[in-house]
Structures are given as C-alpha cells and as structure tokens.
C-alpha positions as CSV (number, residue, x, y, z in Angstrom):
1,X,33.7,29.5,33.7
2,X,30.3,31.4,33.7
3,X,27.3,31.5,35.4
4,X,23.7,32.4,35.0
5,X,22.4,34.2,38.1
6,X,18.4,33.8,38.0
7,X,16.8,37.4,39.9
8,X,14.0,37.7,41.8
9,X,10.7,39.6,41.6
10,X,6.8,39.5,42.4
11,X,5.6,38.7,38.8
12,X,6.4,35.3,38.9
13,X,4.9,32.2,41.0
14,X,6.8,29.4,42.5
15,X,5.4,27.2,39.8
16,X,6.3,29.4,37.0
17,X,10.1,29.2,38.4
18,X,9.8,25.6,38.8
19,X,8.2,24.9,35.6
20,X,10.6,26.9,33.8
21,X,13.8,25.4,35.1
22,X,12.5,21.6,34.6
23,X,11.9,22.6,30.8
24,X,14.8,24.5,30.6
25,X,17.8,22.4,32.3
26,X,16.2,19.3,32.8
27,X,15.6,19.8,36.7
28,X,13.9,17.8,39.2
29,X,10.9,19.4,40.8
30,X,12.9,18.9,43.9
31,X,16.1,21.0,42.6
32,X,14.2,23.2,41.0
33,X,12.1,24.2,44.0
34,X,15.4,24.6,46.2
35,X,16.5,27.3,43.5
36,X,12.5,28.5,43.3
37,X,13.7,28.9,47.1
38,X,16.3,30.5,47.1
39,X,15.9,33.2,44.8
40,X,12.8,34.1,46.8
41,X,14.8,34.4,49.7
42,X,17.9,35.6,49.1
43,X,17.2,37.7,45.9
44,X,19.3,36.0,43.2
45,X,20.2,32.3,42.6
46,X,23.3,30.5,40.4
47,X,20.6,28.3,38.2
48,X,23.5,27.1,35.4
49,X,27.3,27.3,35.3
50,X,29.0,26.9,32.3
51,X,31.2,28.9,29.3
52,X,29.9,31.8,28.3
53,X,28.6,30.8,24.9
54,X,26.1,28.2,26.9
55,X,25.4,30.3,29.9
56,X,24.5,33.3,27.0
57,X,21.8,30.5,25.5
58,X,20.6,29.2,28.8
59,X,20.0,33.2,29.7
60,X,18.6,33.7,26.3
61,X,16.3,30.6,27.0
62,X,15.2,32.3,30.3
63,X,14.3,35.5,28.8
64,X,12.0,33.9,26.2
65,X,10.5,31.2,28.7
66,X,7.9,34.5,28.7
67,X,5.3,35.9,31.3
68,X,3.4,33.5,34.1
69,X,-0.2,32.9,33.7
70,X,-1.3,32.5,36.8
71,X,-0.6,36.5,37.4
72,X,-2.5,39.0,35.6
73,X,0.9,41.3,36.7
74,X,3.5,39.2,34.8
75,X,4.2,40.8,31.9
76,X,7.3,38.9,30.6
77,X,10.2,36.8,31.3
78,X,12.1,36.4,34.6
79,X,15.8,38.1,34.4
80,X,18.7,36.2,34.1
81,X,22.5,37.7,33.7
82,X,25.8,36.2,32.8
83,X,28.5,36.4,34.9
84,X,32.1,35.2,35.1
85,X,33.4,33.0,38.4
C-alpha cells in the first residue's frame, strides 16, 4: 500500500484545498476541511491511500489541479508525494 501525503504552504486558501479534494476524490466539504485542517496545522496530511499506480494518478491529479485564484501569490499546484506504508 501507498499513500499521497498532501504538503502545506501559504499559496493556497482553505477553499482552494477544499475545493480541490471534493473534485478530486469525491470528498465531503466536511472531510475535506478536516484534511484542509490538518495540513495547515501539522504541515502534511495522508489525503489518498492506495497502490502505487493510483496514488501516482491521484498525485498527478493534484499537481495539475493548478494555482488558486483567490491569491495573486499562487503560482501553481499544491505538492503532493507518494509514499509507501
């Protein structure tokens, strides 16, 4: 089993995070703002968990999602890695 780990930073709003995981894994605003959460808190979050093949896609989905417009700062994606259990 694999994992995506969803990173932090400051170019990307609470919505953004939420937004991006409802369209992407099908999340409840509710989940999705626990993770939003978490990963402002703590740094890092476990968004997916899966093979590899999947959690390479999910990442790739992250990483394509693209930058929040609601900041003038964000420039691109959030980043998401793999990694095993």
């Amino acid at each position: 089993m694999w994992q995506v780990v969803l990173e932090d930073d400051d170019f990307h709003t609470y919505q953004y995070v939420i937004e991006m995981l409802g369209k992407i894994f099908g999340y409840s605003q509710e989940k999705a703002f626990a993770l939003a959460r978490i990963v402002d808190t703590n740094g890092r979050v476990v968004v997916y968990t899966d093979s590899k093949v999947l959690c390479v896609e999910m990442q790739s989905r992250i990483h394509s999602y693209g930058a929040d417009p609601r900041m003038e700062s964000s420039k691109g994606s959030m980043t998401a890695v793999v990694e095993p259990l």
